[in-house]
C-alpha atoms as an extended CHARMM CRD file, in Angstrom:
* protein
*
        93  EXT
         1         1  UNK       CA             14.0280000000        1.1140000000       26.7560000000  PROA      1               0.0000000000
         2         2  UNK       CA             10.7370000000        2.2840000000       24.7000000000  PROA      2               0.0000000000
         3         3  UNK       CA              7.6730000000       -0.4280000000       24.4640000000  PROA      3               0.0000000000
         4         4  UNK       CA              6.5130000000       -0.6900000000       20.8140000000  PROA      4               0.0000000000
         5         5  UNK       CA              3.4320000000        1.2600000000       21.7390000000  PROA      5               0.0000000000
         6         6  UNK       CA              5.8660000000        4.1320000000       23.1100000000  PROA      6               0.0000000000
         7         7  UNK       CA              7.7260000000        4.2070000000       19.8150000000  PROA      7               0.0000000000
         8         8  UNK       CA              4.2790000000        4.0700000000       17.8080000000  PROA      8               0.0000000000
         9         9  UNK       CA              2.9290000000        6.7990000000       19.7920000000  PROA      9               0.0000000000
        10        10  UNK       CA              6.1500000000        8.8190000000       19.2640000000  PROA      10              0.0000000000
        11        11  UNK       CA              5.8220000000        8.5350000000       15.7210000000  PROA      11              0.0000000000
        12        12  UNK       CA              2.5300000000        9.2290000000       15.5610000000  PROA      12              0.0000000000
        13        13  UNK       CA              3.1910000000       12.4350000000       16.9550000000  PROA      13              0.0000000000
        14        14  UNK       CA              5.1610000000       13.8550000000       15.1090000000  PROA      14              0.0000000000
        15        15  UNK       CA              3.5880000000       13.1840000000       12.0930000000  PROA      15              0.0000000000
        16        16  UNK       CA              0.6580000000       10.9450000000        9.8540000000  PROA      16              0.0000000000
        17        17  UNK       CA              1.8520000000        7.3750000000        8.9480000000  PROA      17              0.0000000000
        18        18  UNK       CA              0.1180000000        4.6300000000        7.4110000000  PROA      18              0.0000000000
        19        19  UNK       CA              0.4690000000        1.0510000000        9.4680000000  PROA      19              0.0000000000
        20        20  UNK       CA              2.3270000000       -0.0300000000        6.8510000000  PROA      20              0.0000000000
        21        21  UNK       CA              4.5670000000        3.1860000000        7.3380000000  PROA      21              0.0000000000
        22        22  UNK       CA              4.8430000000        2.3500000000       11.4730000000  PROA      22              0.0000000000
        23        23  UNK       CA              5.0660000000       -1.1220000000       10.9410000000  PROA      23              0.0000000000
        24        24  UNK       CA              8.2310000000       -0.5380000000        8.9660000000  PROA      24              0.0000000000
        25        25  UNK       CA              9.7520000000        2.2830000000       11.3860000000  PROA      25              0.0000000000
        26        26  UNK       CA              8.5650000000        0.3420000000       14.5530000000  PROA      26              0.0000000000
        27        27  UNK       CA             10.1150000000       -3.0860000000       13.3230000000  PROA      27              0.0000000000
        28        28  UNK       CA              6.2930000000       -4.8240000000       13.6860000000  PROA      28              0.0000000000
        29        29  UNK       CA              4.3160000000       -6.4770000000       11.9200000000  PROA      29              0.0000000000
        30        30  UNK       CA              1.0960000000       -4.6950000000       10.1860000000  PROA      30              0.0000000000
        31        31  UNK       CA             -1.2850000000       -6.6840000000       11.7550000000  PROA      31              0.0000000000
        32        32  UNK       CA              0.6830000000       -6.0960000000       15.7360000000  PROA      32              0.0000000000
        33        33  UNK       CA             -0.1290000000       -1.8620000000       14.8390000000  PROA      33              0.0000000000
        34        34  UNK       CA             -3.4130000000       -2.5810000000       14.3250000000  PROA      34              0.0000000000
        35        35  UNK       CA             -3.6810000000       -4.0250000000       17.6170000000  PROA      35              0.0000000000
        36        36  UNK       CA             -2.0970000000       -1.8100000000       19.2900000000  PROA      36              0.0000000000
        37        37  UNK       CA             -4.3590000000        1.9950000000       17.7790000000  PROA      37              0.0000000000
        38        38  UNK       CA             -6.7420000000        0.9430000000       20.1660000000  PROA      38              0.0000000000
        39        39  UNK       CA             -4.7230000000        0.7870000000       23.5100000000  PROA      39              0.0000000000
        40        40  UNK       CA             -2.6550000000        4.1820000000       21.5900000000  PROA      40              0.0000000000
        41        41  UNK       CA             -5.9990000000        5.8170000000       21.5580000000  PROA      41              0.0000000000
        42        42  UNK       CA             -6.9320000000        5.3630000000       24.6090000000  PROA      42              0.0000000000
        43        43  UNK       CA             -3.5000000000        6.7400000000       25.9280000000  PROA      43              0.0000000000
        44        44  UNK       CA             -3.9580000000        9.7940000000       23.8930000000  PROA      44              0.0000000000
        45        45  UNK       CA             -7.4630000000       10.3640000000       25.3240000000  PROA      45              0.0000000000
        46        46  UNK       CA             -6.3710000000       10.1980000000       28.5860000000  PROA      46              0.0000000000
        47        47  UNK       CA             -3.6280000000       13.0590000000       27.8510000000  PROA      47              0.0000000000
        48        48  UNK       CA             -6.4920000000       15.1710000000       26.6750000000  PROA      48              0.0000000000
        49        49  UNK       CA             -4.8470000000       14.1380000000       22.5010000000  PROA      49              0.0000000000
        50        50  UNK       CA             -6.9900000000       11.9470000000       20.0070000000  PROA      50              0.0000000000
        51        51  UNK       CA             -6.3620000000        9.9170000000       17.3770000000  PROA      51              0.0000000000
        52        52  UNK       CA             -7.0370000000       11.3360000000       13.6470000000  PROA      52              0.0000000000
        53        53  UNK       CA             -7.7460000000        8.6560000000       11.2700000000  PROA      53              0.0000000000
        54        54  UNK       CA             -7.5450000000       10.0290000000        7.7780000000  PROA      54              0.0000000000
        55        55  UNK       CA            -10.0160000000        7.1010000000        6.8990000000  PROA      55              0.0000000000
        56        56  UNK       CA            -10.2060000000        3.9040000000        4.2090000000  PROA      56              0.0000000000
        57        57  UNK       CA            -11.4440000000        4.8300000000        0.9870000000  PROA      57              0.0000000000
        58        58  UNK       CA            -12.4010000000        3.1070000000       -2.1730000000  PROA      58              0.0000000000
        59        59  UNK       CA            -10.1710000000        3.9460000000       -5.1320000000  PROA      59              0.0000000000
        60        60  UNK       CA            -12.7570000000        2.7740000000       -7.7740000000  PROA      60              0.0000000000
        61        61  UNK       CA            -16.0420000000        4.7440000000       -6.4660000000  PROA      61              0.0000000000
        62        62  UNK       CA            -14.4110000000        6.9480000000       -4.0850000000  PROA      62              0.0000000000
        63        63  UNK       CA            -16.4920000000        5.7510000000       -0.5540000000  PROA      63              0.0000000000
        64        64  UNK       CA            -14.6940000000        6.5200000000        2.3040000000  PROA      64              0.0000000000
        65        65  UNK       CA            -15.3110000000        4.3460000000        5.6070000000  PROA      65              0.0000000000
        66        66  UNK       CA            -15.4630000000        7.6380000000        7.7400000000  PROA      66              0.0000000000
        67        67  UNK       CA            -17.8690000000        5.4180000000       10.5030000000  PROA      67              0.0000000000
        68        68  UNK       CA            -15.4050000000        2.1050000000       10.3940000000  PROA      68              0.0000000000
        69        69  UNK       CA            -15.1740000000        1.8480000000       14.1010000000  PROA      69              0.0000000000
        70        70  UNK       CA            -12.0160000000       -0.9610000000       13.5730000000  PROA      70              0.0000000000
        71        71  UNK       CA             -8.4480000000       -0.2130000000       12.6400000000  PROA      71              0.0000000000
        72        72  UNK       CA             -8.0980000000       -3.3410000000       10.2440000000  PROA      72              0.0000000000
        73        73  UNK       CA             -8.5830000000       -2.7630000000        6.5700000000  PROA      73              0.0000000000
        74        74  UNK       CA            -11.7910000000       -3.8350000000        4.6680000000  PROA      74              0.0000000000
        75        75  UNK       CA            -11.8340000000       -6.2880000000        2.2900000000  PROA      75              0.0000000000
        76        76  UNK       CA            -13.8490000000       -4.8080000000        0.0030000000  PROA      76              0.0000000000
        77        77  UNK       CA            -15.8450000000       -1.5260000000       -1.0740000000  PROA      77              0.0000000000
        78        78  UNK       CA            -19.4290000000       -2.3290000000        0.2560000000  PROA      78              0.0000000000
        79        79  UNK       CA            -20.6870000000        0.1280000000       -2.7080000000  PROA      79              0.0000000000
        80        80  UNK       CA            -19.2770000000       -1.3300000000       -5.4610000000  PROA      80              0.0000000000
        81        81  UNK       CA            -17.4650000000       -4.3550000000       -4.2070000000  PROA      81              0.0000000000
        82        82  UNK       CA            -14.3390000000       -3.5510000000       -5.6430000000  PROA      82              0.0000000000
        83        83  UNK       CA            -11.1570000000       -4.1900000000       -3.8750000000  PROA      83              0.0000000000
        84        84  UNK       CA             -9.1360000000       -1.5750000000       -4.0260000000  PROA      84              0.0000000000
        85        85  UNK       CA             -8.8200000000        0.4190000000       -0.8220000000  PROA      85              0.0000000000
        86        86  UNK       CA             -6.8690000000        3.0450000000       -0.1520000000  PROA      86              0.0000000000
        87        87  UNK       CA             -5.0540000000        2.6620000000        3.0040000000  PROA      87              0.0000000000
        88        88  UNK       CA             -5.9540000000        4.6290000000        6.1630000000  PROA      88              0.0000000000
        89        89  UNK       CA             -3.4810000000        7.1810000000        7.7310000000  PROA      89              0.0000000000
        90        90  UNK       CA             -3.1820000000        7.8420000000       11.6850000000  PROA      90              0.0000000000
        91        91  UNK       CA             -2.1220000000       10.4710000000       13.6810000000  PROA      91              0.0000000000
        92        92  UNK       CA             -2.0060000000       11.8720000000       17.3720000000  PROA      92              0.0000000000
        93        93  UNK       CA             -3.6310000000       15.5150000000       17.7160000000  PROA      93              0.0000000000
């Protein structure tokens, strides 16, 4: 029987979800992914793989969060302080 980080990790390998995307084809909740990218990235490290992040961006001004060193969203766009942010997408190279 496969852990949840197991069946993230699977996923994640074979192609670039969203957490929204893995928390629905996990059977998690959003917030439990999050949680989890940082123990998955250290697994994939170890196997000599990384973890892409395709990273937040704002969909007002266009900033990206390229240096965000967490896996939870932002709030807001520290540029313009809009709140519309684009969501983040993961993936095991």
């Amino acid at each position: 029987m496969a852990t949840t980080r197991m069946v993230i990790t699977g996923l994640l390998e074979k192609r670039s979800l969203t957490a929204l995307e893995l928390s629905r084809l996990a059977g998690v909740k959003e917030k439990e992914v999050y949680q989890h990218l940082s123990h998955i990235e250290k697994s994939a490290k170890a196997k000599g793989n990384r973890l892409k992040i395709n990273p937040y961006a704002c969909l007002s001004c266009g900033f990206r969060f390229k240096d965000r060193k967490r896996y939870h969203p932002p709030s807001r766009c520290p540029v313009c302080k809009e709140e519309r942010i684009s969501n983040a997408v993961f993936e095991i190279v």
